[in-house]
KEVO-958906 format. One line per 5 residues: number of its first residue (from 1); for each residue x, y, z of C-alpha. Coordinates in steps of 0.1 Angstrom, whole numbers, plus 5000, padded with zeros to 4 digits. Layout:
# residues N
NUM> X:Y:Z ~ ...
***
This chain:
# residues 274
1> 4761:5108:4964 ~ 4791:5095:4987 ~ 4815:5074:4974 ~ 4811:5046:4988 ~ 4775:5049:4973
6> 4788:5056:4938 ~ 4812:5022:4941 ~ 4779:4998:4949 ~ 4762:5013:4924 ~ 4796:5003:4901
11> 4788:4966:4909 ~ 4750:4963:4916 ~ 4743:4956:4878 ~ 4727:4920:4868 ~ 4761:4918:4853
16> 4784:4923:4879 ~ 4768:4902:4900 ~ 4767:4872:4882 ~ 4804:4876:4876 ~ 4805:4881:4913
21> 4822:4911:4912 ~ 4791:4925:4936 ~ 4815:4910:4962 ~ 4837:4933:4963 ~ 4828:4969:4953
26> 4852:4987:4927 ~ 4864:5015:4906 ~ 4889:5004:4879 ~ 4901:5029:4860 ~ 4906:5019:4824
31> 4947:5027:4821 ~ 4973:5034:4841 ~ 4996:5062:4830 ~ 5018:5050:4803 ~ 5054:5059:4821
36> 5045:5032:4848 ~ 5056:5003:4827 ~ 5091:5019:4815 ~ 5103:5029:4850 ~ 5108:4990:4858
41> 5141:4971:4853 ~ 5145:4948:4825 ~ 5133:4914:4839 ~ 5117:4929:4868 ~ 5083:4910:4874
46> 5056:4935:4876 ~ 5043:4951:4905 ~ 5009:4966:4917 ~ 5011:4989:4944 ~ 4984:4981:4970
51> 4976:5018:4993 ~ 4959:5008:5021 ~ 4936:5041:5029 ~ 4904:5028:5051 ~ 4919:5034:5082
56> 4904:5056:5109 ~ 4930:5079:5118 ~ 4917:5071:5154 ~ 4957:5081:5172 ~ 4962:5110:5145
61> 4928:5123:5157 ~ 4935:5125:5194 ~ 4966:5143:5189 ~ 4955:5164:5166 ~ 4919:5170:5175
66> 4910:5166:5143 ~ 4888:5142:5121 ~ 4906:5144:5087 ~ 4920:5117:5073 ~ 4960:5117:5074
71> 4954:5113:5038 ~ 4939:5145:5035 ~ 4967:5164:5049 ~ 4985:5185:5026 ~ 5023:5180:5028
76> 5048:5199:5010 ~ 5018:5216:4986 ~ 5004:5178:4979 ~ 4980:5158:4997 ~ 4999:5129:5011
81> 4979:5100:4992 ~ 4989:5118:4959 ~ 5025:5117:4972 ~ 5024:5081:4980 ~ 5008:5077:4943
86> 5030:5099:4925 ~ 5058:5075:4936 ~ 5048:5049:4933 ~ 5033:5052:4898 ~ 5069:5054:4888
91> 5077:5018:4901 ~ 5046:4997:4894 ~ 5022:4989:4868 ~ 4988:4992:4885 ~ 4976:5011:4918
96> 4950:4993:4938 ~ 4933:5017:4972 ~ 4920:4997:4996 ~ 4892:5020:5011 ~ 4861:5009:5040
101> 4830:4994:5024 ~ 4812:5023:5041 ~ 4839:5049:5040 ~ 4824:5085:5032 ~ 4854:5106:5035
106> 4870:5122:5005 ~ 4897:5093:5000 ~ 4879:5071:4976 ~ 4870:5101:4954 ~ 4904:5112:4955
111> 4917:5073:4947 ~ 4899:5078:4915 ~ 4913:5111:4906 ~ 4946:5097:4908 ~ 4937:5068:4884
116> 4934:5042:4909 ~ 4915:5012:4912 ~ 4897:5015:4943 ~ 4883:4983:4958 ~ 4869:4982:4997
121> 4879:4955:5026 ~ 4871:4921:5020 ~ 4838:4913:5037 ~ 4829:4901:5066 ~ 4862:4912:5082
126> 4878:4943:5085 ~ 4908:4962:5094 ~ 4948:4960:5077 ~ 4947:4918:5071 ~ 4914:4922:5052
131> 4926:4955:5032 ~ 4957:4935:5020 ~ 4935:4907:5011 ~ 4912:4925:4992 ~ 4941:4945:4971
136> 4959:4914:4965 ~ 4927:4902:4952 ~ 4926:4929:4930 ~ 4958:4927:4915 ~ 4966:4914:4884
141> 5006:4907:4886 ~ 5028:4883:4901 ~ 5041:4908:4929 ~ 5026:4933:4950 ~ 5038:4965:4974
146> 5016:4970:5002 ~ 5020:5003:5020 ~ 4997:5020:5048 ~ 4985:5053:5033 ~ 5004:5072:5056
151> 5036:5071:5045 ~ 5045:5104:5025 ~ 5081:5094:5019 ~ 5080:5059:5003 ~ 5113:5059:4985
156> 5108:5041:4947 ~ 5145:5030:4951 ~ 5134:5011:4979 ~ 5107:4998:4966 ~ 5126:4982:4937
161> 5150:4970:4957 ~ 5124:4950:4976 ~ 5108:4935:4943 ~ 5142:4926:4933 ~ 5150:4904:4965
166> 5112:4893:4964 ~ 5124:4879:4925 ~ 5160:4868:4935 ~ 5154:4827:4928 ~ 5136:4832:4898
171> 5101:4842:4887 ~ 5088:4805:4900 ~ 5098:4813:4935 ~ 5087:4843:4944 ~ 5090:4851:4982
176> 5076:4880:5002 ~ 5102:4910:5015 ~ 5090:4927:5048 ~ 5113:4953:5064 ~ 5125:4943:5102
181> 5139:4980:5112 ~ 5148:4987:5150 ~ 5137:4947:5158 ~ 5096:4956:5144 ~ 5085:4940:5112
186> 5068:4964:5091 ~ 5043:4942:5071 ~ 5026:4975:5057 ~ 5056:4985:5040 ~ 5063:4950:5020
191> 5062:4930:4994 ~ 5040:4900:4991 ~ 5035:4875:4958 ~ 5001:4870:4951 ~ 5000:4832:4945
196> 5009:4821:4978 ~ 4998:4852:5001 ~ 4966:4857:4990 ~ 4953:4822:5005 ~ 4975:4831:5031
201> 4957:4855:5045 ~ 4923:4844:5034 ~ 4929:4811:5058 ~ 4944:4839:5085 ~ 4913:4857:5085
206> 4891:4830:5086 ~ 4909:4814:5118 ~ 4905:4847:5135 ~ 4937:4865:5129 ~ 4935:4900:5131
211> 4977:4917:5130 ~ 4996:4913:5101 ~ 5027:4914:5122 ~ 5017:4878:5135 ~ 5007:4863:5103
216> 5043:4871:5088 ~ 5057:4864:5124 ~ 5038:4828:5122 ~ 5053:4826:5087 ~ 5084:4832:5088
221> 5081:4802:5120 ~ 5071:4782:5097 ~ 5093:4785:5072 ~ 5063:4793:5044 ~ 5053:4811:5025
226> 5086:4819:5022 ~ 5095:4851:5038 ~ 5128:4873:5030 ~ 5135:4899:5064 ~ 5146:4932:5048
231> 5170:4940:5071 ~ 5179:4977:5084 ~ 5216:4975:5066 ~ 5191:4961:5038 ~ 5171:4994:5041
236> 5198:5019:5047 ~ 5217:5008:5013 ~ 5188:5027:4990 ~ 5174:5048:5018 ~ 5200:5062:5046
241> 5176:5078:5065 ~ 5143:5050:5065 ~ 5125:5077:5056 ~ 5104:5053:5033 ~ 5092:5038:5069
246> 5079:5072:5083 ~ 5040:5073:5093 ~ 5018:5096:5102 ~ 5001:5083:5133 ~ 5003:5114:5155
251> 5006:5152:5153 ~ 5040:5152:5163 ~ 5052:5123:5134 ~ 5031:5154:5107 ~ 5052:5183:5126
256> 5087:5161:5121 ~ 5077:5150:5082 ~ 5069:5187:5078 ~ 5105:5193:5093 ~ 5120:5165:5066
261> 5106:5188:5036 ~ 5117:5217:5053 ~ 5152:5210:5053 ~ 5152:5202:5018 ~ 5131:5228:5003
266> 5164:5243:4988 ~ 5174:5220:4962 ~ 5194:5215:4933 ~ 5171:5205:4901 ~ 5186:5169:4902
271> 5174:5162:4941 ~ 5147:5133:4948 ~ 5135:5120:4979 ~ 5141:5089:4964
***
């Protein structure tokens, strides 16, 4: 049965539907690995990390004339959504993948191998703003990472750093951290408290909003929900190289992350990408 079968038949019981979780199919798994909760500094508030992985590889396709899923791609002897999961397993409490309601590609299945709860687009919209709805939906701490599937070098440093600044005026005001390197906002790399961003982007949806860049962009206008600019001196103090912000979008962005693990294949015990 595909997996997207196997999550509707998760919550087409009598019982899920009357505690509406019908809406939104879902795998949760029933722990998260028990090192996820040490790794965070004292006072820290918790974090989910939110892997966006329903996208359709449509640019990485033409390059590469492939259909796989940039997930899929093995990178460095791992698949690059078990890198992203790896790392960030070692900075947050929970992992959320945000998959397509009718997705049929191996992603889900592999989402729940890594012990991840895997929960699909909030209905009726679709695309990036509805797969960070639906994860922040499905998060159950103050704070969450949202990060495009795609990005095999997500440094945990970084990461931390973010929640930090996302924490810095106490754990009443909470404010959302989004990376602004080489003048782009990166709002698939960020930070965003649930309270205030989840009817955020519920409301931005629902007006026909469709690019996460604008939503922050009409934010950070506006002046709420508050909205801290990572800046790229922010970025470069845990992560020298941005690598964190690397994508795969196209067969040459694969060749040059295959050249980043290349030049550090040789490595003394102590090395991490970060």
């Amino acid at each position: 049965m595909p997996t997207h079968q196997k999550l509707n038949a998760l919550t087409n019981t009598p019982k899920a539907r009357k505690s509406g979780l019908a809406t939104h199919p879902t795998h949760k798994p029933p722990t998260m690995p028990a090192n996820t909760s040490k790794a965070r500094k004292s006072g820290e508030p918790p974090t989910t990390g939110i892997v966006l992985g329903g996208g359709l590889s449509t640019r990485f396709a033409q390059s590469s004339q492939t259909n796989q899923s940039k997930l899929l791609i093995h990178l460095g002897g791992k698949l690059v959504l078990s890198r992203v999961a790896d790392t960030l397993k070692m900075v947050c409490s929970e992992l959320v993948l945000v998959v397509r309601p009718d997705q049929a590609d191996d992603v889900p299945d592999l989402g729940i191998a890594l012990n991840m709860h895997v929960v699909a687009d909030t209905a009726p919209y679709e695309g990036p703003l509805a797969g960070i709805h639906a994860g922040l939906a499905a998060s159950t701490t103050p704070l969450s990472f949202v990060i495009a599937g795609d990005h095999p070098f997500v440094s945990r440093r970084l990461v931390s750093a973010m929640a930090a600044a996302a924490a810095v005026d106490g754990p009443d005001s909470l404010s959302a951290v989004v990376p602004r390197s080489g003048g782009t906002l990166n709002p698939l790399h960020a930070i965003y408290p649930r309270e205030h961003w989840l009817p955020y982007f519920a409301h931005a949806m629902s007006e026909g909003d469709k690019s996460p860049r604008y939503v922050i962009e009409q934010a950070i206008a506006a002046d709420y929900p508050p909205v801290t600019v990572f800046t790229d001196d922010d970025i470069e103090k845990v992560d020298p190289r941005k690598l964190s912000l690397m994508n795969i979008n196209t067969q040459a962005n694969l060749n040059e992350a295959r050249k980043v693990l290349d030049s550090r294949r040789f490595t003394p015990r102590h090395h991490s990408l970060g």
